[in-house]
C-alpha positions as CSV (number, residue, x, y, z in Angstrom):
1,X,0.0,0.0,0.0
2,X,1.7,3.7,-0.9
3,X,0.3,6.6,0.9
4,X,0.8,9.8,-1.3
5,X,3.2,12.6,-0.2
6,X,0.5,14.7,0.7
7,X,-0.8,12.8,3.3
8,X,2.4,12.2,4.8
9,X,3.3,13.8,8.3
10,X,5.5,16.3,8.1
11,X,8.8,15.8,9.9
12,X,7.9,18.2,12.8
13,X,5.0,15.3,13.3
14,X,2.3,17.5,12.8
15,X,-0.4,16.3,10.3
16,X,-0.7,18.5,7.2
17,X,-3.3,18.6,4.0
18,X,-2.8,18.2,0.4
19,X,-1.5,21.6,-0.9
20,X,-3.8,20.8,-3.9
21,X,-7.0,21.1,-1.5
22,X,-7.9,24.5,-1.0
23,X,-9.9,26.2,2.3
24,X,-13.4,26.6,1.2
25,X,-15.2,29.6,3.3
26,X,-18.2,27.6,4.5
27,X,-21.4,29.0,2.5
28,X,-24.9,29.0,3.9
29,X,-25.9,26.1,4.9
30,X,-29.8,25.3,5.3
31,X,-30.5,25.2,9.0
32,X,-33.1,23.0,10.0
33,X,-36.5,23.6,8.8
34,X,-39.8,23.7,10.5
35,X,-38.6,25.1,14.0
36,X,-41.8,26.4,14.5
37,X,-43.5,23.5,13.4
38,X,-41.3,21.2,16.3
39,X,-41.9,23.8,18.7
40,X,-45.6,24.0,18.0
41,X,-45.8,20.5,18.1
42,X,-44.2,20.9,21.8
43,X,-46.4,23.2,23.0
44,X,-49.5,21.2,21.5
45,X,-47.8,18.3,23.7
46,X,-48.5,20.0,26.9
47,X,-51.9,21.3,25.8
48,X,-54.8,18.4,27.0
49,X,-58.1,18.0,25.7
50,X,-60.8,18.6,27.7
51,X,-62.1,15.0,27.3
52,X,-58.6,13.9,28.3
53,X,-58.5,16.1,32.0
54,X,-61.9,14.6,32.3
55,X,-61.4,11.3,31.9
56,X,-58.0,11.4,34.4
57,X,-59.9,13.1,36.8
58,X,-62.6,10.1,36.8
59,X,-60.0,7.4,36.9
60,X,-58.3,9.8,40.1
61,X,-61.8,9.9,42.1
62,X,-62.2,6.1,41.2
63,X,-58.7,5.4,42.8
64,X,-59.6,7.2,45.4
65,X,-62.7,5.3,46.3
66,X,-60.9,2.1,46.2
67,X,-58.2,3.1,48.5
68,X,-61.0,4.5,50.6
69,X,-62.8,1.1,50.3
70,X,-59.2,-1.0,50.8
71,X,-58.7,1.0,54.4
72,X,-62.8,0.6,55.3
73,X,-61.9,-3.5,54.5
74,X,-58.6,-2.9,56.5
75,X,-60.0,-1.8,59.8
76,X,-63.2,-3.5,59.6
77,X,-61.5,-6.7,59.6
78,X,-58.3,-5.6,61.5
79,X,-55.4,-6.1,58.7
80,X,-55.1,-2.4,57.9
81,X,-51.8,-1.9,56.6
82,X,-49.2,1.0,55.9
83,X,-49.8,0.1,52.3
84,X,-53.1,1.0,52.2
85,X,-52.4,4.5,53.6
86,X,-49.5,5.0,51.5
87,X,-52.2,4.4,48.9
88,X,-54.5,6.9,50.2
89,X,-51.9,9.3,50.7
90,X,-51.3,8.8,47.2
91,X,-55.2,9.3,45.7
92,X,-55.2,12.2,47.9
93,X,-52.4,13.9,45.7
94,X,-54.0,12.9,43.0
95,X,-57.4,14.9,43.4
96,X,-55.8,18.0,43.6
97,X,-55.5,18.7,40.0
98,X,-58.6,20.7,38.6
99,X,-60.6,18.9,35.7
100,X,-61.9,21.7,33.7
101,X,-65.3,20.5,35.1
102,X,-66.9,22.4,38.3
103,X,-69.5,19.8,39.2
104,X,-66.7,16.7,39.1
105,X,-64.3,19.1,40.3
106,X,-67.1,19.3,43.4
107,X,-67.3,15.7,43.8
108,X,-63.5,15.1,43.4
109,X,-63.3,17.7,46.3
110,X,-65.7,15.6,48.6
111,X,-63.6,12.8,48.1
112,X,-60.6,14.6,49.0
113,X,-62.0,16.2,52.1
114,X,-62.8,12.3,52.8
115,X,-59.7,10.8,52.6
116,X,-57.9,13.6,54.5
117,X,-60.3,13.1,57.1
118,X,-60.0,9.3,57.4
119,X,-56.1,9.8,56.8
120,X,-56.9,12.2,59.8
121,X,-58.3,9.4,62.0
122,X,-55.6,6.9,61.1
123,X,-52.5,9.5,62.1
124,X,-50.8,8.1,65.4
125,X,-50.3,11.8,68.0
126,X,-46.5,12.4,68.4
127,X,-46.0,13.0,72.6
């Protein structure tokens, strides 16, 4: 295999071009296109349907009853478990988000105010 002087190393060690290639200033080159169109497409992302806050909203007040119904099972038959408050803890969280609805954002409220109050009950007094 022969390598061509021009892609030799100089002696200094220093890699060097082929005298024959010649800088090129760098031209315009196209950016990428449709900027707007990726950042619309972002912003439409974080934008939810109404029927979409809706139906999260439903499925968060239906978690929320069946924690509240796993902790009613719990102490009724004595097995009540940190798990099952961890999971009300967590449906309580959950209701605080508005769903673009006032009458379910009503109900989800009620359901808040009932878990709080039964996570309420269920809270040992510190001394």
């Amino acid at each position: 295999m022969t390598t061509t002087p021009a892609a030799r190393r100089a002696a200094s060690g220093t890699f060097s071009l082929p005298e024959s290639e010649t800088h090129q200033p760098a031209g315009t080159v196209g950016g990428p296109r449709g900027v707007g169109g990726i950042e619309a497409l972002i912003a439409l992302q974080g934008i939810e349907a109404p029927e979409e806050r809706r139906r999260r909203a439903v499925k968060r007040g239906r978690n929320a009853l069946d924690a509240l119904d796993e902790l009613k099972l719990g102490v009724l038959s004595g097995t009540l478990d940190e798990s099952t408050l961890a999971k009300l803890k967590t449906a309580a969280a959950g209701l605080k988000d508005a769903s673009g609805d006032s009458r379910l954002d009503g109900v989800l409220g009620e359901i808040e105010l009932r878990v709080e109050v039964e996570l309420a009950k269920m809270a040992v007094p510190s001394m």
